[in-house]
MIMINU-115342 format. One record per residue (C-alpha): residue number from 1; x, z, y. Coordinates in steps of 0.5 Angstrom, whole numbers. Last residue first. Layout:
{NUM {X Z Y}}
...
END
This chain:
{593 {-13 -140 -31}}
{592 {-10 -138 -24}}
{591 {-17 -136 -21}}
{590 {-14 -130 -18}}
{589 {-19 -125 -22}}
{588 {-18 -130 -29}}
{587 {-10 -129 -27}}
{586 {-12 -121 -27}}
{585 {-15 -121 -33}}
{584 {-9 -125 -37}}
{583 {-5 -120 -34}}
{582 {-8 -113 -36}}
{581 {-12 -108 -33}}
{580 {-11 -102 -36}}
{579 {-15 -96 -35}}
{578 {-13 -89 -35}}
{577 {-14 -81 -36}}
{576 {-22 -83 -38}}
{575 {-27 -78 -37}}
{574 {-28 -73 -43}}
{573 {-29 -66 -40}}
{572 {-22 -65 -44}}
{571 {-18 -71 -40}}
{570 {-19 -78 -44}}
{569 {-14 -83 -47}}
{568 {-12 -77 -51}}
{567 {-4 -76 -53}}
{566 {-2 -69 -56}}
{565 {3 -68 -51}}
{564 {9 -69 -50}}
{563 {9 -77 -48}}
{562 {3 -75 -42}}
{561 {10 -69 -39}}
{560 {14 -76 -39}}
{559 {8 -79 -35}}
{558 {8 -72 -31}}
{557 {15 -72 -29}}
{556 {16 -80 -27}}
{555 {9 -79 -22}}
{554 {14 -72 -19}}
{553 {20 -76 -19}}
{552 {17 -82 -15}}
{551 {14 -77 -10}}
{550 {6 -74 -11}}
{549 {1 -76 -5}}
{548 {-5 -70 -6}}
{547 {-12 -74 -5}}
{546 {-14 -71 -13}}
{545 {-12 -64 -15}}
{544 {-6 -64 -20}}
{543 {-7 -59 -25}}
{542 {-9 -51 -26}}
{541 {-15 -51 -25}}
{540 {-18 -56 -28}}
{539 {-14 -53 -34}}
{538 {-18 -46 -35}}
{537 {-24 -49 -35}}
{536 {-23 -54 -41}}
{535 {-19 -48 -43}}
{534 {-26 -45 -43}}
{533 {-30 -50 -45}}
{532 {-26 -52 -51}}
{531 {-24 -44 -54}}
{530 {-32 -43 -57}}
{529 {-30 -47 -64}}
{528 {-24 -43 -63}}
{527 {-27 -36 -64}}
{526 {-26 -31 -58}}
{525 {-27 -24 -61}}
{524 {-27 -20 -56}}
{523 {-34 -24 -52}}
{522 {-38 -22 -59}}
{521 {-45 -25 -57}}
{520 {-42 -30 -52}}
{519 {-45 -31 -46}}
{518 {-40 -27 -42}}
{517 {-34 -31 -45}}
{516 {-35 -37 -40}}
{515 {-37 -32 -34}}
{514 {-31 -29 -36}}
{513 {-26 -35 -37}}
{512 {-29 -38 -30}}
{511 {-29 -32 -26}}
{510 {-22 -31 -28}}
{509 {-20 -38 -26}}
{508 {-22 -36 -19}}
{507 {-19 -29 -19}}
{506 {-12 -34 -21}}
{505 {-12 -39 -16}}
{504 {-8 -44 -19}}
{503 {0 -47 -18}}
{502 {2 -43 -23}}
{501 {-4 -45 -29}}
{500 {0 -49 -33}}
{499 {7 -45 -32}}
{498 {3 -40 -37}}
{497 {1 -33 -32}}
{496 {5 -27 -31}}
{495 {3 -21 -27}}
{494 {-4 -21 -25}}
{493 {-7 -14 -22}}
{492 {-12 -11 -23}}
{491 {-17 -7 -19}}
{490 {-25 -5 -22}}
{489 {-24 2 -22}}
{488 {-16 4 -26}}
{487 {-11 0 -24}}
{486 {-12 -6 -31}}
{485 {-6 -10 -33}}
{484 {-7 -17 -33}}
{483 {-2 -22 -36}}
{482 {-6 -29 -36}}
{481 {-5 -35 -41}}
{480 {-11 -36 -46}}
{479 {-8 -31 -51}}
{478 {-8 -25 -45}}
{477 {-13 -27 -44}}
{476 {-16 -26 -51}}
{475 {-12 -19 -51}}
{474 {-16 -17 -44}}
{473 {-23 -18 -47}}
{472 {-26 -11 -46}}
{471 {-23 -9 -39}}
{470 {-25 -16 -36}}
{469 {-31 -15 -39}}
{468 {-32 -8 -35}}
{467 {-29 -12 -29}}
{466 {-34 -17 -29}}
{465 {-40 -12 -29}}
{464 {-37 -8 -24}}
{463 {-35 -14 -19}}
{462 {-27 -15 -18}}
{461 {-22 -14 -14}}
{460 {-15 -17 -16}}
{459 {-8 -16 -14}}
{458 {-3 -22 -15}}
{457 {4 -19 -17}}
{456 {11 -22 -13}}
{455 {15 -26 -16}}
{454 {10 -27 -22}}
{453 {12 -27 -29}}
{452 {12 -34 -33}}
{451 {8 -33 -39}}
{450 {11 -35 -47}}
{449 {5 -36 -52}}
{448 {3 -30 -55}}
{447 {-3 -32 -61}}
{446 {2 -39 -62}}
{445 {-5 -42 -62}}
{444 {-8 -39 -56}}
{443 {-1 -42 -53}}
{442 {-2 -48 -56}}
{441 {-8 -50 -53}}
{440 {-6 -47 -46}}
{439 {0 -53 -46}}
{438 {-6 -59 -49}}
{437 {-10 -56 -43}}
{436 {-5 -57 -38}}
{435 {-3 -64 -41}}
{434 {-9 -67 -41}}
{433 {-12 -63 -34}}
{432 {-5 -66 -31}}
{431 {-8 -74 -34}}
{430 {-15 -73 -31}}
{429 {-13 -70 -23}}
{428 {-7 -76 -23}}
{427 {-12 -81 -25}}
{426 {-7 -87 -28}}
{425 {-8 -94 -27}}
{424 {-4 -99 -32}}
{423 {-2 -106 -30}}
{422 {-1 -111 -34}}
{421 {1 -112 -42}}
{420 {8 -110 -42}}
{419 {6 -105 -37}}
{418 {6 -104 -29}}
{417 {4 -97 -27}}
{416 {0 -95 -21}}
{415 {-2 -88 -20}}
{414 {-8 -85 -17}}
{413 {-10 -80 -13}}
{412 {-6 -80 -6}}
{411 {-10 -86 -4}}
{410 {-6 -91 -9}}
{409 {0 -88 -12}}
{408 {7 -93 -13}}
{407 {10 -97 -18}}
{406 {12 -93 -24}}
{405 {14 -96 -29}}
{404 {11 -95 -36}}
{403 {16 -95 -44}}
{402 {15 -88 -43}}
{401 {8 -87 -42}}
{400 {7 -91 -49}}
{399 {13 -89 -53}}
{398 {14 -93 -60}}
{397 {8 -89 -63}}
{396 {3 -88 -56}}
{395 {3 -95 -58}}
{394 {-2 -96 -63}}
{393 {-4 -90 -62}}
{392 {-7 -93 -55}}
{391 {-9 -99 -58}}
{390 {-13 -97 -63}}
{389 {-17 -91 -58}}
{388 {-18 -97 -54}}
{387 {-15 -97 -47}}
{386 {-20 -96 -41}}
{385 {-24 -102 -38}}
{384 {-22 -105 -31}}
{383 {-28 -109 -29}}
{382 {-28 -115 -29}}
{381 {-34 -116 -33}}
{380 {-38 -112 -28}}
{379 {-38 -117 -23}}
{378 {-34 -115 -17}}
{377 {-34 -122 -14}}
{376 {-28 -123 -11}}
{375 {-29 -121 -4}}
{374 {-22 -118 -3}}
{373 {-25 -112 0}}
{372 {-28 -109 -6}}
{371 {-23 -110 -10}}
{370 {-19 -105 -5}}
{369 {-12 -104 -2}}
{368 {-6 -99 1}}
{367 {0 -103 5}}
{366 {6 -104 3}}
{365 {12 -100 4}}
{364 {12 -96 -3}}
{363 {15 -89 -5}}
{362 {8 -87 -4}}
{361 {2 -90 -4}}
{360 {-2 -88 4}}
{359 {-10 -87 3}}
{358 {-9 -79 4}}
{357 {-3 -77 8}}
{356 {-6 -76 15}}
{355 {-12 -73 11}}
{354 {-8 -69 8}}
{353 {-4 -66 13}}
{352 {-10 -64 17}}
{351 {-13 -61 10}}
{350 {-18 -65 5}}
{349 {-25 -62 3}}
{348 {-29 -68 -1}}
{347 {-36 -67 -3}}
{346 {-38 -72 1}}
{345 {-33 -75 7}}
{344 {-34 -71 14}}
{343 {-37 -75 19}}
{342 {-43 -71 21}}
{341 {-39 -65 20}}
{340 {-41 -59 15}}
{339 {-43 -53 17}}
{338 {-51 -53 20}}
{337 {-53 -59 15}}
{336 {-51 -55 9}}
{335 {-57 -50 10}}
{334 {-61 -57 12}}
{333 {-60 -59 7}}
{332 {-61 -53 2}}
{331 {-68 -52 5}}
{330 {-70 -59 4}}
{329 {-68 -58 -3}}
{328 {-73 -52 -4}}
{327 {-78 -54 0}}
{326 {-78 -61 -4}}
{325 {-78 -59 -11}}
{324 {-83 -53 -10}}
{323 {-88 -58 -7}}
{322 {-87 -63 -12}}
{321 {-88 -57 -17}}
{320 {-95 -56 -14}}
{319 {-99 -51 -18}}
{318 {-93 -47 -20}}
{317 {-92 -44 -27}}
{316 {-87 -37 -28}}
{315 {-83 -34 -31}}
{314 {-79 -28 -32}}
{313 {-85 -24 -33}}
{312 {-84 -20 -39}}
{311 {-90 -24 -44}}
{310 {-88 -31 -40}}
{309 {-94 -35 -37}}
{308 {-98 -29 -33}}
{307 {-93 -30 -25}}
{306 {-98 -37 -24}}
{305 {-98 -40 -18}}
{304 {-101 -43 -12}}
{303 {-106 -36 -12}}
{302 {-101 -32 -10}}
{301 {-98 -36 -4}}
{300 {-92 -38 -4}}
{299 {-86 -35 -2}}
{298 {-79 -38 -5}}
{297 {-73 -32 -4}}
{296 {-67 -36 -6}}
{295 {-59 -32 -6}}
{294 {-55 -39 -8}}
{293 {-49 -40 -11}}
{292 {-47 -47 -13}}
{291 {-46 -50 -21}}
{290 {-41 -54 -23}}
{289 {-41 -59 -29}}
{288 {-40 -65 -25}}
{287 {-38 -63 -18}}
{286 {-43 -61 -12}}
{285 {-42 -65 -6}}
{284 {-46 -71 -8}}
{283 {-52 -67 -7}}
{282 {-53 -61 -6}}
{281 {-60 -60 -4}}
{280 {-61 -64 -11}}
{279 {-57 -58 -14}}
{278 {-62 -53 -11}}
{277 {-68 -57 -13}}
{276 {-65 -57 -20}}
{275 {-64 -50 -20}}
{274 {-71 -49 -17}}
{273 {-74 -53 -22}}
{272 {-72 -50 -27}}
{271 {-74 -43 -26}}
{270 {-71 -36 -27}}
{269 {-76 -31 -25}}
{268 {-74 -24 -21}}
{267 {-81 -23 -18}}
{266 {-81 -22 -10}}
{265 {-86 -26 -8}}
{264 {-82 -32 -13}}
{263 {-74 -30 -14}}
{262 {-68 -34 -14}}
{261 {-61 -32 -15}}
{260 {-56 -37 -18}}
{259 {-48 -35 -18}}
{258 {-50 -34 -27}}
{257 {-51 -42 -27}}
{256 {-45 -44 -29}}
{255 {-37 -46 -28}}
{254 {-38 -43 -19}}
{253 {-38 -48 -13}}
{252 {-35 -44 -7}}
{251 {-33 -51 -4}}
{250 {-40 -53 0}}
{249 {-41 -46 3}}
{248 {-46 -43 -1}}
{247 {-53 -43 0}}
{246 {-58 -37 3}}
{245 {-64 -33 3}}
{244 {-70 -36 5}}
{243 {-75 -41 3}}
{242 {-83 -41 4}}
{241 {-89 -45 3}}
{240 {-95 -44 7}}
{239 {-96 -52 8}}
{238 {-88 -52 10}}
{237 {-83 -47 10}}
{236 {-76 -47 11}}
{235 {-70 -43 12}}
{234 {-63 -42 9}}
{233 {-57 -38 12}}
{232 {-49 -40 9}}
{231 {-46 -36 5}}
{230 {-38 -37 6}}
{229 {-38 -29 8}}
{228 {-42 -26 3}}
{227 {-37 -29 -2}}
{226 {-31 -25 2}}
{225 {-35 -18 3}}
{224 {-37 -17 -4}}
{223 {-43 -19 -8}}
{222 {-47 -12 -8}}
{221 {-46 -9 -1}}
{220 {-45 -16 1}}
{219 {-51 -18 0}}
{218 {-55 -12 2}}
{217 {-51 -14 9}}
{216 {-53 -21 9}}
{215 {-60 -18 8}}
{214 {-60 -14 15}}
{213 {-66 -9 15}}
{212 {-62 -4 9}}
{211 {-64 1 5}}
{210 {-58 4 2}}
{209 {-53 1 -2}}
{208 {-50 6 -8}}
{207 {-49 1 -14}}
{206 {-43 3 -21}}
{205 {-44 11 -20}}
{204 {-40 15 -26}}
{203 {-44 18 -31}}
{202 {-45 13 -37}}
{201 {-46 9 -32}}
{200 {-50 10 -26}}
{199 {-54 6 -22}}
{198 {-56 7 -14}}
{197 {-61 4 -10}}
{196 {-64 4 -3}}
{195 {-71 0 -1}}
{194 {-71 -4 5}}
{193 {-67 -9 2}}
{192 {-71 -11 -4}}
{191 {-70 -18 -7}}
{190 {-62 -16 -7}}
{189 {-63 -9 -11}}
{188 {-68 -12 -16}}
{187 {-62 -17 -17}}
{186 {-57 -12 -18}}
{185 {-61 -7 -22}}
{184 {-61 -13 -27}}
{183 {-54 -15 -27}}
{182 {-52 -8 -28}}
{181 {-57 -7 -34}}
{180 {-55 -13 -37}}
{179 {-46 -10 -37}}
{178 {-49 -4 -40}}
{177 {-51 -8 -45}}
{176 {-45 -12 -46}}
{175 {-41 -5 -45}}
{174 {-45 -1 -50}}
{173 {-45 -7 -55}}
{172 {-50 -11 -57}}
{171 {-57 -10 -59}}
{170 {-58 -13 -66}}
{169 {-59 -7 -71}}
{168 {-64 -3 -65}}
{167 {-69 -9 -67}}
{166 {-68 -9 -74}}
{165 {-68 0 -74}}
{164 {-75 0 -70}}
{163 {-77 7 -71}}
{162 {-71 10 -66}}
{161 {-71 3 -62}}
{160 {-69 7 -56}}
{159 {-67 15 -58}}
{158 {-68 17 -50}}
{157 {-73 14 -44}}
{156 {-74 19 -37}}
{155 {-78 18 -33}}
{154 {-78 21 -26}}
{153 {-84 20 -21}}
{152 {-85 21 -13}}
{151 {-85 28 -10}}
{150 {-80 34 -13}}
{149 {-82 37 -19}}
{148 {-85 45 -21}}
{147 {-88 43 -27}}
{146 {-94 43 -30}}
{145 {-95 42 -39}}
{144 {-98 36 -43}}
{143 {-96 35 -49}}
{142 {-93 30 -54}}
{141 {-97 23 -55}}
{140 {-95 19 -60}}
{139 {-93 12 -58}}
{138 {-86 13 -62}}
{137 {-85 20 -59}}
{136 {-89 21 -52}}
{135 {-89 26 -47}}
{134 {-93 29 -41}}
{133 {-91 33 -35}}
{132 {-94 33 -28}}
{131 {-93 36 -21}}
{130 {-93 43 -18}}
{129 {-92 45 -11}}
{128 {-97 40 -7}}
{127 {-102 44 -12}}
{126 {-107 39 -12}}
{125 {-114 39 -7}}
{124 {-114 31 -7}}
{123 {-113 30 0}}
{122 {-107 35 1}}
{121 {-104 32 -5}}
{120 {-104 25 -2}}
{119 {-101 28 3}}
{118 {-96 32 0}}
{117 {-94 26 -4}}
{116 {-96 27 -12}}
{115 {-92 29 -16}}
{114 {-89 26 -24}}
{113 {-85 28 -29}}
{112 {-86 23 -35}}
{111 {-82 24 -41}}
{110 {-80 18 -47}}
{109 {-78 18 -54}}
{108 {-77 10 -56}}
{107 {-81 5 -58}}
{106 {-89 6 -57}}
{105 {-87 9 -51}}
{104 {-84 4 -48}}
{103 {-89 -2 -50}}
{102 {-95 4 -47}}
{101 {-91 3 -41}}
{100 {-90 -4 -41}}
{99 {-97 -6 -42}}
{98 {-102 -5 -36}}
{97 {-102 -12 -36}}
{96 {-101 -12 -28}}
{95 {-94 -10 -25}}
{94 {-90 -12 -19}}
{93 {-96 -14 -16}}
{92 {-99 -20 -11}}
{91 {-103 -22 -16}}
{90 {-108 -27 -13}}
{89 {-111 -31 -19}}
{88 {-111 -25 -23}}
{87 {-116 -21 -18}}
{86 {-121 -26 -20}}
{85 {-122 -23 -27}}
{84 {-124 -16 -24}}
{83 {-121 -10 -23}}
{82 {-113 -10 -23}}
{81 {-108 -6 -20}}
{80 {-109 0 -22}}
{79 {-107 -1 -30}}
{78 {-109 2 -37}}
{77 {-108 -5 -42}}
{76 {-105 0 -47}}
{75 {-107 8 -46}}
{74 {-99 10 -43}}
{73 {-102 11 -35}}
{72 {-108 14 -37}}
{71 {-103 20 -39}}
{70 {-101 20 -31}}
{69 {-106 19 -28}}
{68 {-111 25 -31}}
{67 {-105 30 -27}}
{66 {-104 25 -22}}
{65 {-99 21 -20}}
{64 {-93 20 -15}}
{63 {-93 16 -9}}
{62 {-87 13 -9}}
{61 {-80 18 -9}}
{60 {-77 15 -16}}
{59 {-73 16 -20}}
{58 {-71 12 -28}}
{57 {-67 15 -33}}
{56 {-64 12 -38}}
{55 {-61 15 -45}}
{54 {-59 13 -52}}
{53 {-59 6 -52}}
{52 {-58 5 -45}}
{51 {-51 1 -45}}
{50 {-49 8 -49}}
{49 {-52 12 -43}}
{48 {-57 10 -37}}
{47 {-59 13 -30}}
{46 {-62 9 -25}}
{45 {-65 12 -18}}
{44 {-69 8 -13}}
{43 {-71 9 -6}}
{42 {-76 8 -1}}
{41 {-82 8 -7}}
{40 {-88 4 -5}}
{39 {-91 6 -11}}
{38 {-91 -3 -13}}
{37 {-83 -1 -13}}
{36 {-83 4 -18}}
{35 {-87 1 -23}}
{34 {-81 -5 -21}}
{33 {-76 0 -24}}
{32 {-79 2 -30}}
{31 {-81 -5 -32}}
{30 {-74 -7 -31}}
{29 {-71 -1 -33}}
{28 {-74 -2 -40}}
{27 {-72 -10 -41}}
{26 {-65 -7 -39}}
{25 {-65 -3 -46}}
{24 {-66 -9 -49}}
{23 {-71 -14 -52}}
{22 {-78 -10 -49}}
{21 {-85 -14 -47}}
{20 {-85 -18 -54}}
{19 {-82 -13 -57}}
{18 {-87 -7 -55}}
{17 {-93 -12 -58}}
{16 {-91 -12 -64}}
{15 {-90 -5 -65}}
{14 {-97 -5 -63}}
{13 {-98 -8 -68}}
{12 {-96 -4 -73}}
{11 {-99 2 -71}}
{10 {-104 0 -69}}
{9 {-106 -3 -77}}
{8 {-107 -11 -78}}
{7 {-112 -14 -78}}
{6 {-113 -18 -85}}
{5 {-112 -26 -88}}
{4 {-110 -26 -95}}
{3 {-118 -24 -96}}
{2 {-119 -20 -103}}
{1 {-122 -22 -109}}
END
C-alpha cells in the first residue's frame, strides 16, 4: 500500500519555494536591486516593460562576479554572507538565504552578464576586459559564454511566470504593476541616498536622482518640493537605538497610510509598531481616520532584531518593542516640538481672523457659554444625547430641519436652534458632510451628474504612479464629480468640479480618491459596495470647516439644504449631525422641577 504522505519533486517545490519569494514583478526588482546594493553598487539602473511581465533589467556598477561565481550564484541556499549559524543574529545585509536568484530563475527566463571591478581583477588574474555570461530557463541552467561587459553585473528576467500560468493569471494590469514597481524603486531610492537611481517604464525615464549627501534633497527629488517643504527633521536615540528622517508638519495629514515610509538598518519593512508609535507621537493632532507623513529610518543594533520572520523580508521582529515604541514616539514630539508653539491649541489650525472670530455666536449679542462652567454637575445622565432614529423619522416628515429656528452659532462650530421639544445642537462640519455626500451619491448614481465649470482652471502636478492611475481611472472621477483633462507627463488640469466640492483643494481630494482606488484590484471599474469610503472623503473636503463663524442666512441655507437630502442623524464617518436637548431636561439641570 502506498504512503499518502510522499516528498515532493524538485521540480515542483522549488516552484513553491519561488512563490513564497516572488508575488510580482516588483518582488524581483526588489531582491535584484538589493543584491546590488550589498555589491557596493554607486548607481543603479531599473528597466521594465508590461509592468515587468515581459521584461526587467536591473544594472549595476558593484563589485561584479567571477566566472565560478556567478553559476554558484543560482544553486539555492548559495550565498556570501553567511558562514556559520552565529552570523544570523548579526545580519547586516541586504540578502542572506541565498533564495532569491535561484527563486527568479526557477520562473522566468534570466541572463546574467557579469565583470569584476579592475581591481579585483587585477588581484584574481581575470581578463579585465571580459565578463561572464550565464543563462536560466525554468531553473534550467542554459550555458555559459564570456563576453566583452562593462564592470558591475546587469540581469536581465523575461517571460515571468511563463511555467506558473495560475500565478501569471492573477497578476494585475500593466499600470498597477507598473505602478508597485515605481513604489518600490522609491522607497530603496530614499533609503540610499548615496546611491543614484533611475527607472524606466516602458521606455520612458519615470526616476532619474543622482546620489545624493543631503537627504532632504533625495526626498525632494521623489516626493516633490511642496511636500518635502512642510517635513519636519527628526533625531533620537536612546540605548543604541536611532531614528531619523522626518515627520510631517502637524496639517499635512494623508486618508491612508501609504504617506508612511519606515525602514530598519536599511531594509524596506512595514511594521505596526512604528505606525502605531508614529501616530502616538502625533497625538491629539492627528484627526480620526487620518494618517501623517512620515520618511523613518530606525538603527538598531543587528542582533536586537530579527530580519528572517517573513519569506520576502518585509518584516521583521524586534527584541524589545517597548523600546521601539518609545524611540520612535518620542522622536515624533520632539519632531513636532520645534514647529509648534507651546500655546497653540491641539490639532487645531485656525488663522489671525479666526482666532479673533472664534468663540463669538454670530447674529447674537450675548456672551458665548459653557456647562462646564456653570458648575452643575456634568453627570453623565445629563448629557445631551442624540435624537433616535424613530423620532427623526418621525419628524423629518412634517419638515424637521425646517420647523427649527435658528438662535445663533457657538464657537464658530455649532449651531443653536430652538424646537418644539427644546434646544437642537447641530455640528456645522458633520451636517455639511451629509449633505455633500448625499449630493456627490447622486451624481455617481446620475452617472454624468451636472459640474460647475471653473473660472479659472486648476493646474495639477502629480507624482508618476498617481499620475498613471489618475490617467487610468479619469471616467470614475469624472462620475465622483471632477472634470480632469490630462496635458501629457504627469499635469492635469480641473475644469469643473459638483458645487459640493467648490470650496475644496482639489489636488488634495484627488490624492484621496487615488490612494482610495489604489488599493482596489480593478481601480477603473469602481463598484459601489467600494463607492462609501471614498465619497466619505470627498465630502469632508468640500463641507463647512469647524471654527468658521456663519451669518444667519448661511445656517438658515444649510438647514433648508439638511431637508433636501436623504436625511441621517448621523455625517458618513458616523458621528451624530445634532443633539437634542429637550426642555424637560433642561428644567431638571435648573432644579425647576
Amino acid at each position: 500500500m502506498a504512503n499518502k504522505i510522499q516528498i515532493l519533486p524538485v521540480s515542483i517545490s522549488s516552484r513553491i519555494a519561488a512563490g513564497e519569494v516572488i508575488e510580482r514583478p516588483a518582488s524581483v526588482i526588489k531582491e535584484l536591486m538589493e543584491n546590488s546594493l550589498d555589491a557596493q553598487a554607486t548607481q543603479i539602473e531599473v528597466w521594465a516593460e508590461a509592468g515587468g511581465k515581459e521584461l526587467i533589467r536591473v544594472t549595476d556598477n558593484g563589485e561584479g562576479l567571477l566566472p565560478d561565481e556567478a553559476v554558484l550564484a543560482f544553486e539555492r541556499y548559495a550565498t556570501s554572507k553567511i558562514r556559520e549559524e552565529e552570523d544570523l543574529e548579526r545580519i547586516d545585509t541586504f540578502g542572506f538565504r541565498g533564495e532569491a536568484l535561484p527563486s527568479i530563475a526557477q520562473v522566468s527566463r534570466v541572463t546574467l552578464t557579469s565583470r569584476l571591478r579592475s581591481e579585483r581583477a587585477n588581484r584574481t588574474g581575470e581578463n579585465p576586459d571580459l565578463g561572464v555570461r550565464v543563462q536560466f530557463s525554468g531553473g534550467e541552467f542554459q550555458g555559459e559564454t564570456r563576453v566583452p561587459a562593462t564592470e558591475g553585473t546587469e540581469i536581465t528576467v523575461t517571460d515571468l511566470f511563463f511555467n506558473t500560468p495560475v500565478r501569471r493569471k492573477f497578476l494585475r494590469g500593466d499600470e498597477t504593476e507598473g505602478r508597485h514597481i515605481y513604489q518600490l524603486v522609491t522607497k530603496v531610492a530614499l533609503s540610499n541616498p548615496e546611491v543614484g537611481f533611475r527607472l524606466c517604464l516602458d521606455g520612458k525615464e519615470v526616476i532619474q536622482t543622482p546620489a545624493r549627501k543631503d537627504l532632504r534633497e533625495r526626498v525632494a527629488d521623489l516626493l516633490g518640493e511642496k511636500e518635502t517643504a512642510r517635513l519636519l527633521p527628526v533625531d533620537y536615540e536612546v540605548s543604541g537605538y536611532r531614528v531619523t528622517g522626518f515627520c510631517g508638519a502637524p496639517d499635512l495629514q494623508k486618508s491612508s497610510s501609504q504617506s508612511i515610509y519606515t525602514w530598519v538598518n536599511r531594509r524596506v519593512i512595514t511594521d505596526r509598531i512604528l505606525i502605531r508609535s508614529l501616530a502616538d507621537g502625533y497625538g491629539m493632532m492627528l484627526a480620526k481616520g487620518k494618517y501623517p507623513m512620515a520618511i523613518l529610518y530606525l538603527q538598531v543594533p543587528p542582533g536586537e532584531v530579527d530580519v528572517n520572520i517573513h519569506p520576502a523580508k518585509l518584516e521583521v521582529r524586534f527584541r524589545n518593542s517597548g523600546l521601539v515604541h518609545h524611540l520612535v514616539k518620542r522622536a515624533v514630539e520632539l519632531g513636532l516640538s520645534r514647529a509648534i508653539p507651546e500655546t497653540a491649541p491641539t490639532g487645531i489650525s485656525l488663522s489671525p481672523e479666526d482666532v479673533q472670530k472664534a468663540g463669538r455666536v454670530a447674529a447674537m449679542n450675548s456672551t458665548d457659554f459653557n456647562f462646564r462652567e456653570t458648575g452643575l454637575p456634568f453627570t453623565p445622565g445629563s448629557v445631551p444625547r442624540p435624537v433616535s432614529q424613530d423620532l427623526f423619522q418621525r419628524e423629518k416628515r412634517g419638515g424637521f430641519f425646517n420647523s427649527l429656528k435658528v438662535l445663533g452659532q457657538l464657537k464658530g462650530t455649532y449651531i443653536l436652534c430652538q424646537s418644539e421639544r427644546g434646544l437642537v445642537i447641530i455640528d456645522q462640519h458633520a451636517a455639511h458632510e451629509r449633505i455633500s455626500f448625499s449630493r456627490l451619491a447622486e451624481n455617481w448614481s446620475r452617472a454624468a451628474g451636472e459640474l460647475e465649470e471653473l473660472l479659472i482652471p486648476v493646474n495639477l502636478e502629480l507624482r508618476y504612479d498617481q499620475a498613471r492611475l489618475l490617467s487610468q481611472v479619469l471616467p470614475v472621477v469624472r462620475r465622483l464629480g471632477m472634470e480632469v483633462e490630462p496635458l501629457g507627463g504627469n499635469s492635469f488640469l480641473v475644469r469643473a468640479v459638483n458645487r459640493y466640492l467648490l470650496s475644496a483643494g482639489y489636488e488634495a481630494i484627488l490624492q484621496d480618491i487615488l490612494e482610495e482606488l489604489s488599493l482596489l484590484p480593478n481601480p477603473d471599474t469602481l463598484v459601489e459596495g467600494k463607492l462609501g469610503p471614498i465619497i466619505a472623503r470627498m465630502a469632508c473636503h468640500g463641507s463647512v470647516q469647524a471654527h468658521r463663524v456663519l451669518d444667519r442666512e448661511e445656517m438658515q441655507s444649510l438647514l433648508q439644504e439638511l431637508e433636501e437630502v436623504e436625511q441621517s442623524p448621523f455625517c458618513p464617518h458616523g458621528r451624530p449631525v445634532f443633539f437634542e436637548i429637550t426642555e424637560d431636561e433642561l428644567e431638571k439641570r435648573f432644579r425647576r422641577t
